[in-house]
C-alpha positions as CSV (number, residue, x, y, z in Angstrom):
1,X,-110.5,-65.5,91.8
2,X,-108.5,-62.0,91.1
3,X,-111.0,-60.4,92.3
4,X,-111.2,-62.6,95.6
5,X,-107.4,-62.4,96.1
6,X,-107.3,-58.6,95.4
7,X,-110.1,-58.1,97.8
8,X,-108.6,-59.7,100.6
9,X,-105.6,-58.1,100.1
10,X,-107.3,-54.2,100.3
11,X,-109.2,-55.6,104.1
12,X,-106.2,-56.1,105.1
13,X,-104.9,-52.3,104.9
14,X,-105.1,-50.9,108.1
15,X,-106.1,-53.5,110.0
16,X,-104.8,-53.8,113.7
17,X,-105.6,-57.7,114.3
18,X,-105.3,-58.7,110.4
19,X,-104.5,-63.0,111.0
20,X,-108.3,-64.1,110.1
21,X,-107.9,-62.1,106.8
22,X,-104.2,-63.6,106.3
23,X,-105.7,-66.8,107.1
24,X,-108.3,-66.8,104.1
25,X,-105.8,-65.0,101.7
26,X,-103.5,-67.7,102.4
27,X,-106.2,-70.9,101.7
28,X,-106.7,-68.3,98.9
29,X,-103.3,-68.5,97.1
30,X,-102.5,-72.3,97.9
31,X,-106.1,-73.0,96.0
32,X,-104.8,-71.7,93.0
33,X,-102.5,-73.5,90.6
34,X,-98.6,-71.8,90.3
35,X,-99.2,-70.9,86.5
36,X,-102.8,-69.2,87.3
37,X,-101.9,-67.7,90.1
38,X,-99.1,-65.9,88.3
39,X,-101.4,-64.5,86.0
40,X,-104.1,-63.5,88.8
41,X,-101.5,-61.8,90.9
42,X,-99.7,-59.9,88.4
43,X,-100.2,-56.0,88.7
44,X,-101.7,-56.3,92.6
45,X,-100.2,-54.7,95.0
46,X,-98.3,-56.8,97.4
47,X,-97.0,-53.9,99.9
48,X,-99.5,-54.5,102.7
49,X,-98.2,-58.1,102.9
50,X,-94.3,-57.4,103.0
51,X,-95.5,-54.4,105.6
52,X,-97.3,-56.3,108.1
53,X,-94.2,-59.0,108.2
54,X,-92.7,-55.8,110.7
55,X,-94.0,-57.6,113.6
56,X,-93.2,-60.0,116.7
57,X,-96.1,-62.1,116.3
58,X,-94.8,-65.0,115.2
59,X,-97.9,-66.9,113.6
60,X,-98.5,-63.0,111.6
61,X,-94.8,-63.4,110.3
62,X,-95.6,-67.4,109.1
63,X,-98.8,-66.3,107.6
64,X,-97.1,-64.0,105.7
65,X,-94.1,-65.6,104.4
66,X,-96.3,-68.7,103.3
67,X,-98.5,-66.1,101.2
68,X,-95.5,-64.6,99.9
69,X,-93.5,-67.8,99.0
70,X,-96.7,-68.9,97.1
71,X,-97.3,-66.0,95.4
72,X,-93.9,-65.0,94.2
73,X,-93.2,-68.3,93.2
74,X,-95.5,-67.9,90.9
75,X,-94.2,-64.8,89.4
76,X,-91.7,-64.4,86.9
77,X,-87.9,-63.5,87.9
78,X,-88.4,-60.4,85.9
79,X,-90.7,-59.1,87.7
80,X,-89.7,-60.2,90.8
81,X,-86.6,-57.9,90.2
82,X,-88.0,-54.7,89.0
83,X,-90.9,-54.3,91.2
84,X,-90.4,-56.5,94.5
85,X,-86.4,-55.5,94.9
86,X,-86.7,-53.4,97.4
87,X,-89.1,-55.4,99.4
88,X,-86.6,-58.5,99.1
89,X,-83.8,-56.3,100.2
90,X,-85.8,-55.4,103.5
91,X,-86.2,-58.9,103.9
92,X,-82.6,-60.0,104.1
93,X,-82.3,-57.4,107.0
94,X,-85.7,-58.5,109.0
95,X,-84.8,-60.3,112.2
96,X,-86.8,-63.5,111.9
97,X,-84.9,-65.9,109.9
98,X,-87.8,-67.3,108.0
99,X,-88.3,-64.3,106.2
100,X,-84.9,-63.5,105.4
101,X,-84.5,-67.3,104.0
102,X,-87.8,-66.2,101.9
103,X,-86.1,-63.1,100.5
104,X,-83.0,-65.2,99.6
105,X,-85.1,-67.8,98.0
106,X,-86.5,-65.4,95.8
107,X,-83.6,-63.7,95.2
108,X,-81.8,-67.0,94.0
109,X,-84.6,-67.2,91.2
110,X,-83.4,-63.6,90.1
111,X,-80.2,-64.1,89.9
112,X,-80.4,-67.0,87.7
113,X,-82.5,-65.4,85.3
114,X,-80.1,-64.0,82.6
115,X,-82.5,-60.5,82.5
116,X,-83.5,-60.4,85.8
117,X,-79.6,-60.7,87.0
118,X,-78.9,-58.0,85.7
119,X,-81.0,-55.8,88.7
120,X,-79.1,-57.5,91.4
121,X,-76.2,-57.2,90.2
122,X,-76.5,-53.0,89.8
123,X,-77.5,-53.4,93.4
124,X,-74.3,-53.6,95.4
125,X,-75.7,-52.9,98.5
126,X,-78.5,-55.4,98.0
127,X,-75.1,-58.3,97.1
128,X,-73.7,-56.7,100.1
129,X,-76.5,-58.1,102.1
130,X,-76.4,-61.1,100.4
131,X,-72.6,-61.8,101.3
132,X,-73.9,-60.4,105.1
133,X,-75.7,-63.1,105.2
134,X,-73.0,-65.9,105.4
135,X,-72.0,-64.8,108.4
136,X,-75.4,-65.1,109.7
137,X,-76.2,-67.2,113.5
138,X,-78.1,-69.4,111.5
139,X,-76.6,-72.0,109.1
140,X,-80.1,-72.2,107.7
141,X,-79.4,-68.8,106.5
142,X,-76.2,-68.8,106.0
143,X,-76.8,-72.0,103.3
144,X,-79.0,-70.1,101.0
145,X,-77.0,-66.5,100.8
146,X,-74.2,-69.0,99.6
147,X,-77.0,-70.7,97.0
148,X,-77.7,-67.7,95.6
149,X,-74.4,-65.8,95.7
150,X,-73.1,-69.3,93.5
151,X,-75.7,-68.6,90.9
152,X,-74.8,-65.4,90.5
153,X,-71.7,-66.2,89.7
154,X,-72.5,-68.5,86.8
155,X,-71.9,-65.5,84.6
156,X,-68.7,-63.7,83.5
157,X,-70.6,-60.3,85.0
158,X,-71.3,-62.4,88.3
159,X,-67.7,-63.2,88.5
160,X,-66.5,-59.7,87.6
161,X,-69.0,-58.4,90.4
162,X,-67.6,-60.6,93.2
163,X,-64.1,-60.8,92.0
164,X,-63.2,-58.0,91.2
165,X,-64.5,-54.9,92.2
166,X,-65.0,-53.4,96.2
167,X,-67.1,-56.5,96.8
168,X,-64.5,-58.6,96.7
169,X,-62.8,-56.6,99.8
170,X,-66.3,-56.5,101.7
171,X,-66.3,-60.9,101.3
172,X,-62.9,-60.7,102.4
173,X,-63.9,-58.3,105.0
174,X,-67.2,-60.6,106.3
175,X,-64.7,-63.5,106.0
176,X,-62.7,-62.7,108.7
177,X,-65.2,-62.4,111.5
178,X,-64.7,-66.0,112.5
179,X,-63.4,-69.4,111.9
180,X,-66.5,-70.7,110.8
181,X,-67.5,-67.7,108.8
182,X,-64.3,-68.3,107.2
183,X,-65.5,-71.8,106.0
184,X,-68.6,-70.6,105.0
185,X,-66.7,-68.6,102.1
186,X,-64.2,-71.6,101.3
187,X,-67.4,-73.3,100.8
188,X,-68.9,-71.0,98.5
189,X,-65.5,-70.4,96.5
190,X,-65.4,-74.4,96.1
191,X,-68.8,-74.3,95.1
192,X,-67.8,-71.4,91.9
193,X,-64.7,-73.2,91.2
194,X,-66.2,-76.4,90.5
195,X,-68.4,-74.5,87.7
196,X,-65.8,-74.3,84.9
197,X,-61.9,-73.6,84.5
198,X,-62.8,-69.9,84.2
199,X,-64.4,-69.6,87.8
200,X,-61.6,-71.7,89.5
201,X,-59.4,-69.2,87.7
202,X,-61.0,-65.5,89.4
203,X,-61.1,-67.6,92.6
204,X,-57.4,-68.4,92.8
205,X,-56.4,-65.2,91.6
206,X,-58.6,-63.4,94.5
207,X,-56.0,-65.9,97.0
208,X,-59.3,-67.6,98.0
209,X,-57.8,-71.3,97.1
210,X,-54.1,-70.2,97.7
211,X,-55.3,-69.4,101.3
212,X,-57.3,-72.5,101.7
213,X,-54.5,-74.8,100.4
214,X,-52.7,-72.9,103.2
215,X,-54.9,-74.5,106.2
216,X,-54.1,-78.0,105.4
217,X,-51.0,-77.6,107.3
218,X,-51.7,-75.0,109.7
219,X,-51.6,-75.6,114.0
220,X,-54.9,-76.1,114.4
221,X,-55.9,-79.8,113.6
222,X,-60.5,-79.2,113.1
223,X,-59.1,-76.6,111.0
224,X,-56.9,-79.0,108.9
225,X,-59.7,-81.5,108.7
226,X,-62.5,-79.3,107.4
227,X,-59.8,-77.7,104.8
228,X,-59.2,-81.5,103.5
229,X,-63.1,-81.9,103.3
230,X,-63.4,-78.4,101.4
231,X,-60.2,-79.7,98.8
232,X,-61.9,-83.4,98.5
233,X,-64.6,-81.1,96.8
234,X,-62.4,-79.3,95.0
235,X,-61.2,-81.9,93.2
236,X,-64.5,-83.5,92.4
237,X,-64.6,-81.2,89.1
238,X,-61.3,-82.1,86.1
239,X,-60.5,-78.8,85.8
240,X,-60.0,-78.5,90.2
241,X,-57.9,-82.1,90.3
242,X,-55.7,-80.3,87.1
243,X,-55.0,-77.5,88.9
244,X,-54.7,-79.1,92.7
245,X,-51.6,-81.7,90.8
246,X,-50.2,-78.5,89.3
247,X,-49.5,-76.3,92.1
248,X,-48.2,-79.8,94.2
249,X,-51.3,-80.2,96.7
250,X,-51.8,-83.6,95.6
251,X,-48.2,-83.9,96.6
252,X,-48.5,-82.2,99.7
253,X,-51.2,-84.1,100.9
254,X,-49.3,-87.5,100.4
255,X,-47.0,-86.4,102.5
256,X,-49.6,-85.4,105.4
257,X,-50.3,-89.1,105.1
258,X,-46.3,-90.5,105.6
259,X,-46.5,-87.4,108.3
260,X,-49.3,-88.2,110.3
261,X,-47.4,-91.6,111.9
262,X,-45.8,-89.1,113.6
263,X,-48.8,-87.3,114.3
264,X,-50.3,-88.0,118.1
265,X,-53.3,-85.9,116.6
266,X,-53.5,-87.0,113.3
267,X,-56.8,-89.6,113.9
268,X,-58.8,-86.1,113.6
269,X,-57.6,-85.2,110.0
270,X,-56.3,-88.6,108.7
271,X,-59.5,-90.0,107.3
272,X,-60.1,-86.7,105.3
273,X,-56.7,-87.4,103.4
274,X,-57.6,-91.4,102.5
275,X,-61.0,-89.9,101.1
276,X,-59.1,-87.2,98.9
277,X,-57.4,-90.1,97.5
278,X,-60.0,-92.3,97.2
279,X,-62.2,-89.9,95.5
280,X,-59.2,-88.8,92.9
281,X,-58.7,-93.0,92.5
282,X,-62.0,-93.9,91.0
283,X,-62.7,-90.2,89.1
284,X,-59.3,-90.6,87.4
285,X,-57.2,-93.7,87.5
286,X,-56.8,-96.2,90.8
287,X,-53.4,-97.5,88.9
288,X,-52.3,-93.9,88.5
289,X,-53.0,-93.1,91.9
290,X,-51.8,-96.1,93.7
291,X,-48.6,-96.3,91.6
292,X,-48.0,-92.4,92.1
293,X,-48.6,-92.4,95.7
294,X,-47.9,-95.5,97.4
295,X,-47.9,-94.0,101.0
296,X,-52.5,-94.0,100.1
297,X,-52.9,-98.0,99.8
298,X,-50.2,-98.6,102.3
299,X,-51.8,-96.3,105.0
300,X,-55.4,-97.4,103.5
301,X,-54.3,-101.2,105.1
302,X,-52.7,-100.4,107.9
303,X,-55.9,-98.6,109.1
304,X,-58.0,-101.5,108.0
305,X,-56.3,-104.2,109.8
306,X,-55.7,-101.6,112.8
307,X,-57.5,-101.0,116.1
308,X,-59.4,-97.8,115.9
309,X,-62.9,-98.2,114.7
310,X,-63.0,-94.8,112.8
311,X,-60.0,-95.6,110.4
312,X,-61.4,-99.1,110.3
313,X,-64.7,-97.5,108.8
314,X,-63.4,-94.9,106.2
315,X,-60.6,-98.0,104.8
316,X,-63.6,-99.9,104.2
317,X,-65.2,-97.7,102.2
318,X,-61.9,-97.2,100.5
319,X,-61.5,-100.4,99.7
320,X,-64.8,-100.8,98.3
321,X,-64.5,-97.9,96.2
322,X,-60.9,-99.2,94.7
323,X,-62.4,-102.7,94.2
324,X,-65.7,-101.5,92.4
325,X,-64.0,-101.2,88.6
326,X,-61.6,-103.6,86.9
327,X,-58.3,-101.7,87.6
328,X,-58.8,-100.9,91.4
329,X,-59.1,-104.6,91.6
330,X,-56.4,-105.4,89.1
331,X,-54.1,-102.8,91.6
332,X,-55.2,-104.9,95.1
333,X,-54.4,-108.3,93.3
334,X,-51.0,-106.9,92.6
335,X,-50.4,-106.4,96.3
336,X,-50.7,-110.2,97.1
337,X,-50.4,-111.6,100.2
338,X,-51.4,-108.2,101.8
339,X,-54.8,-108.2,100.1
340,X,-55.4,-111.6,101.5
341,X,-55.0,-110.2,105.2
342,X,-56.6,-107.2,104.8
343,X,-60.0,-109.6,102.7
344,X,-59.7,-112.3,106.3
345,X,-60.3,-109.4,108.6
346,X,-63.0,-107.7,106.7
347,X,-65.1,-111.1,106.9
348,X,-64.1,-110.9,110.7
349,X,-65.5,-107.2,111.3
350,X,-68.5,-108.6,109.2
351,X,-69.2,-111.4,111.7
352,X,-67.7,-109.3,115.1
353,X,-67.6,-105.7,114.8
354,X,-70.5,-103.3,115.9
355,X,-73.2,-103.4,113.4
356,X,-72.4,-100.4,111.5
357,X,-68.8,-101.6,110.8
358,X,-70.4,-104.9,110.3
359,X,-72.7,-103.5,107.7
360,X,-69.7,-101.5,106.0
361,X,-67.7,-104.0,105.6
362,X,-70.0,-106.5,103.9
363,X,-70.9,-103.7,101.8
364,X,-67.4,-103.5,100.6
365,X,-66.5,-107.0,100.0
366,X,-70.0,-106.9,97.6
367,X,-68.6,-103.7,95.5
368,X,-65.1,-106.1,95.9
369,X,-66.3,-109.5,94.1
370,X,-69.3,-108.5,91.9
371,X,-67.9,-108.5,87.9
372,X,-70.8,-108.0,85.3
373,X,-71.1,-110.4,82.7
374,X,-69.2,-108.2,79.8
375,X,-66.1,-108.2,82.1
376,X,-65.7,-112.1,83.0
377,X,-62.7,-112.9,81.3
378,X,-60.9,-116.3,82.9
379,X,-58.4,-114.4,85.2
380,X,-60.6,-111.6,86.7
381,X,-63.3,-114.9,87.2
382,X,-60.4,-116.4,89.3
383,X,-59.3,-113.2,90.7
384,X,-63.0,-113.0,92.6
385,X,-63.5,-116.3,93.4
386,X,-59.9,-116.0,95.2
387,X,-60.8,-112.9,97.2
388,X,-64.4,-115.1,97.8
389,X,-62.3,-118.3,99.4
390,X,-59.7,-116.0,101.2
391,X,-62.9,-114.2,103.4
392,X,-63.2,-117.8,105.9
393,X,-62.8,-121.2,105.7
394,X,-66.5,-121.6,105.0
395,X,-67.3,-118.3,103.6
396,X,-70.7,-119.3,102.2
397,X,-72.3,-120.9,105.6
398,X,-70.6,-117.2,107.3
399,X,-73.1,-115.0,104.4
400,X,-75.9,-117.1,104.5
401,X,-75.9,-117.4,108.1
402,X,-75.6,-113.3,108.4
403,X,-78.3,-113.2,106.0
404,X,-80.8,-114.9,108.2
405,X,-80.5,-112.3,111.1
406,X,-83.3,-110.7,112.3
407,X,-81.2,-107.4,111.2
408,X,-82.4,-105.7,107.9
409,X,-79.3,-103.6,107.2
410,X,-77.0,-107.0,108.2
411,X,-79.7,-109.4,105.6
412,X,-79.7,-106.8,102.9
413,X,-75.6,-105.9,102.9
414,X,-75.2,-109.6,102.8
415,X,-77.7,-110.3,100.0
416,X,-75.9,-107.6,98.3
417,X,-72.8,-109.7,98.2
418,X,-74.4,-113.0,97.0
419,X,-76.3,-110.6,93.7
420,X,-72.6,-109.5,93.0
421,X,-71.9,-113.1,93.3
422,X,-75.0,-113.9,91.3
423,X,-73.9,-113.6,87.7
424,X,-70.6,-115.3,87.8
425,X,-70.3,-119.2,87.1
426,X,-68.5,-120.2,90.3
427,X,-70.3,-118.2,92.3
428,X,-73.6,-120.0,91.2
429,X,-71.7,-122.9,91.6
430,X,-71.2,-122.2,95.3
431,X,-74.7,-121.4,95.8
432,X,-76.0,-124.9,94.6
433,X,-73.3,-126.8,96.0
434,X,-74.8,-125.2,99.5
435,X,-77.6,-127.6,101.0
436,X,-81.0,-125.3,101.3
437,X,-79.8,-122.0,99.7
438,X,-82.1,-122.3,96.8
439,X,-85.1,-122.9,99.1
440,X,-83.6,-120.0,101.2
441,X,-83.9,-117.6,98.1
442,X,-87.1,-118.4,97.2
443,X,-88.5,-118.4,100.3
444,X,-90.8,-115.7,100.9
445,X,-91.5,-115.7,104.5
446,X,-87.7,-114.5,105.5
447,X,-86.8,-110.8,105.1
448,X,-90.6,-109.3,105.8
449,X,-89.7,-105.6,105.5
450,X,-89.4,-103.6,101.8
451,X,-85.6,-103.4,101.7
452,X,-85.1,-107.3,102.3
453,X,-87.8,-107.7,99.9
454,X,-86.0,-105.8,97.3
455,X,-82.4,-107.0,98.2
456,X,-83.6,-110.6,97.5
457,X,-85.6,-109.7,94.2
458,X,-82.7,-108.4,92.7
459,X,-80.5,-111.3,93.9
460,X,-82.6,-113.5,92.1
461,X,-83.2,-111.4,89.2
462,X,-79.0,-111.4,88.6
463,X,-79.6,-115.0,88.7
464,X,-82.3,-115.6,86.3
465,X,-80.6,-113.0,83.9
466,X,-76.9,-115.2,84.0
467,X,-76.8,-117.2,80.6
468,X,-75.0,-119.6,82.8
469,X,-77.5,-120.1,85.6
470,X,-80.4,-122.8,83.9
471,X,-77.5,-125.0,83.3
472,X,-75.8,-124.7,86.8
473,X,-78.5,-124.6,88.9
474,X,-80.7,-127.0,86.7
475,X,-83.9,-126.5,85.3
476,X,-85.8,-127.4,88.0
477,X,-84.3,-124.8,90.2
478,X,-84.1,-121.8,87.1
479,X,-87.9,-122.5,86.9
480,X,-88.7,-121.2,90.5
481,X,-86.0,-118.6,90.2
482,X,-88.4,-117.6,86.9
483,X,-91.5,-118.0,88.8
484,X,-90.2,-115.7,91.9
485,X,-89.1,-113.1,89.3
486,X,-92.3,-113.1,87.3
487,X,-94.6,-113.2,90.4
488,X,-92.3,-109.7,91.7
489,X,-90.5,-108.6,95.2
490,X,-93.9,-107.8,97.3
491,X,-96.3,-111.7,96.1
492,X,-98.4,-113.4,98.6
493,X,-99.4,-116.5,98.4
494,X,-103.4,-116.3,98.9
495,X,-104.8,-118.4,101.5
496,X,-108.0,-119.8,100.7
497,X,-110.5,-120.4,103.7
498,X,-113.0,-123.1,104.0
499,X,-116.2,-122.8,106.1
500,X,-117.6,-126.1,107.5
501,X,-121.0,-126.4,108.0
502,X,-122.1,-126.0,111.4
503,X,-118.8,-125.0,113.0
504,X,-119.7,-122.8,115.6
């Protein structure tokens, strides 16, 4: 096979029409297993491919960049870097964004080789190109220079390299060119400061975070809401939510919140700031958060029992999050009669709203009311089954009847609350006490597609695996809830057929 692959490659030197050739080179290489092919093209000469890439013929230029992704994919970073650098670098310049995104692939692979770094980084040019690339047309592009410039920076001579030497000034340099350029390289500085203390450290001494933290409250409002998005990130990692309470941003953006009432504008940047705090409720502590910043929660229900369908949305999801550990429930309960407003009209977007509010709400109140079975202690029990009666004055004939609905995503959100539901005492008490559900659970024929399939499998496996459930429901009952389980999501019942004789 070497020999096959090293002969197509010398008929294609000097060929003017050379795409029947690159057409059996490339059934050639994808014929070949990676690790085989490594070893097969190792030591051939690969020129003629990356040359005849200089063209405008645009089925010459796919040809050739699915021959190349195969077969240097199959080589080792190593070698990638000292023999194919300068090929790679000619790639990042070529005009057709397929090929660059080929060169940046490979590129990625080098740099997060520990020896093969090494080349790229001597290269400043070739980085230069790299950080060129973020301010690329294409996003496409622009998404993979940031990939790989990320990995390089996993090391402290990565970091040194970008941080602080002349390339720094050159990022700064490409940086400014537009507003959305300029995004592009908060996103990759988020990216390296999430790595480790150490990186978030070289990026805020560069100013990169101290400029970032600077748009949250600058005139432009799209500019405030993507700068939110780009801090939410930011403080996905301990080290960035450390740093972000230390230098007063978490502060800062509280008060955006009590400021935005003000705000005619604020409906565009407003949702980003509930999602900061939601995120920094259920990484670090919802009581913590809650207590520390009251103006969240409060704004949090005002959006949900408000007008606008976008704040009604992200409070849902809020909400959900909160309620899906034992604290953020604990902190709701505490707000009494204002949980209880904000739990009647989440059942009434669930029956009323468009679907995808609809679906997004009964999502939440499942997160809200499921409780495993290790964390059933006699008050959070009556905690749920409070929040459960507070939804409508017949909240299980409102579930079951949105769970009949010829609507997958409405049957499966709702199935979704009775599971969470499911391995609690009252709640199986609910379900027996309601004429047919039983026979609606194990009843095959409703929910046809996969999802609904699954969603009701699982309800009736939380059942079945409740030590509470055989003597609630009775054993009759547990028995078919066994049977459905054993027999799995997808059985059919087979349907014997009987021939009579002489029936036409």
């Amino acid at each position: 096979m070497a020999t096959s692959i090293e002969g197509l490659l010398s008929e294609l030197s000097g060929l003017d029409e050379p795409l029947e050739e690159l057409r059996n080179l490339k059934t050639a290489v994808l014929a070949i297993p990676l690790n085989i092919l490594g070893e097969t093209v190792n030591g051939l000469r690969l020129e003629v491919i990356f040359s005849l890439l200089n063209t405008n013929d645009r089925e010459q230029i796919e040809l050739c960049g699915a021959i190349l992704s195969r077969i240097l994919q199959a080589l080792d970073p190593v070698i990638l870097a000292q023999n194919l650098k300068t090929e790679l670098q000619c790639g990042l310049n070529h005009p057709d964004d397929l090929v660059k995104i080929l060169a940046m692939t490979q590129i990625g692979r080098i740099v997060e080789h520990p020896e093969a770094v090494t080349e790229i980084l001597n290269s400043q040019e070739l980085v230069k190109q790299i950080i060129n690339c973020i301010g690329g047309e294409k996003i496409s592009v622009a998404k993979e220079a940031i990939k790989a410039l990320s990995k390089m920076a996993q090391t402290k001579a990565g970091l040194d390299a970008l941080f602080m030497g002349n390339l720094l000034k050159y990022l700064k340099d490409v940086m400014a060119t537009s507003d959305v350029v300029r995004y592009r390289v908060y996103e990759l500085v988020v990216e390296i400061s999430s790595v480790s203390p150490v990186s978030l450290g070289y990026c805020a001494n560069s100013s990169f975070i101290s400029q970032l933290i600077g748009e949250l409250t600058g005139d432009d409002i799209l500019v405030r809401a993507t700068a939110i998005e780009m801090v939410t990130t930011l403080a996905q990692s301990q080290h960035g939510r450390q740093y972000l309470a230390q230098q007063g941003i978490v502060d800062k953006i509280s008060n955006m919140i009590t400021g935005a009432e003000s705000d005619p504008f604020s409906g565009f940047y407003l949702p980003g700031l509930v999602k900061f705090f939601g995120n920094l409720a259920i990484m670090d502590s919802p009581q913590q958060i809650c207590e520390c910043y009251p103006a969240f929660l409060k704004k949090v229900f005002e959006m949900a029992v408000g007008q606008d369908p976008t704040m009604i949305g992200v409070a849902l999801d809020t909400l959900g999050i909160l309620g899906s550990n034992i604290e953020g429930k604990q902190v709701l309960q505490k707000t009494g009669e204002k949980f209880q407003d904000v739990l009647k009209r989440m059942s009434n977007v669930a029956r009323n709203a468009t679907t995808e509010l609809r679906v997004r709400s009964l999502e939440a109140i499942a997160l809200l009311l499921t409780l495993p079975a290790e964390q059933q202690t006699e008050d959070l029990l009556g905690l749920t089954e409070s929040w459960f009666n507070s939804l409508s004055s017949q909240p299980m004939e409102m579930l079951k009847s949105i769970s009949t609905q010829p609507f997958p995503e409405l049957h499966c959100s709702a199935l979704k609350i009775f599971t969470g539901m499911a391995s609690q005492p009252w709640g199986q008490k609910k379900m027996i006490d309601t004429p047919g559900f039983v026979e609606f659970i194990v009843d095959r024929s409703t929910g046809p597609d996969k999802e609904s399939k699954d969603a009701k499998y699982e309800l009736v496996k939380a059942l079945v695996d409740s030590k509470t459930t055989a003597e609630i429901f009775g054993n009759q009952h547990y028995l078919r809830l066994r049977t459905y389980m054993r027999e799995g999501p997808y059985y059919v019942t087979a349907v014997s057929s009987v021939t009579v004789e002489g029936a036409e």
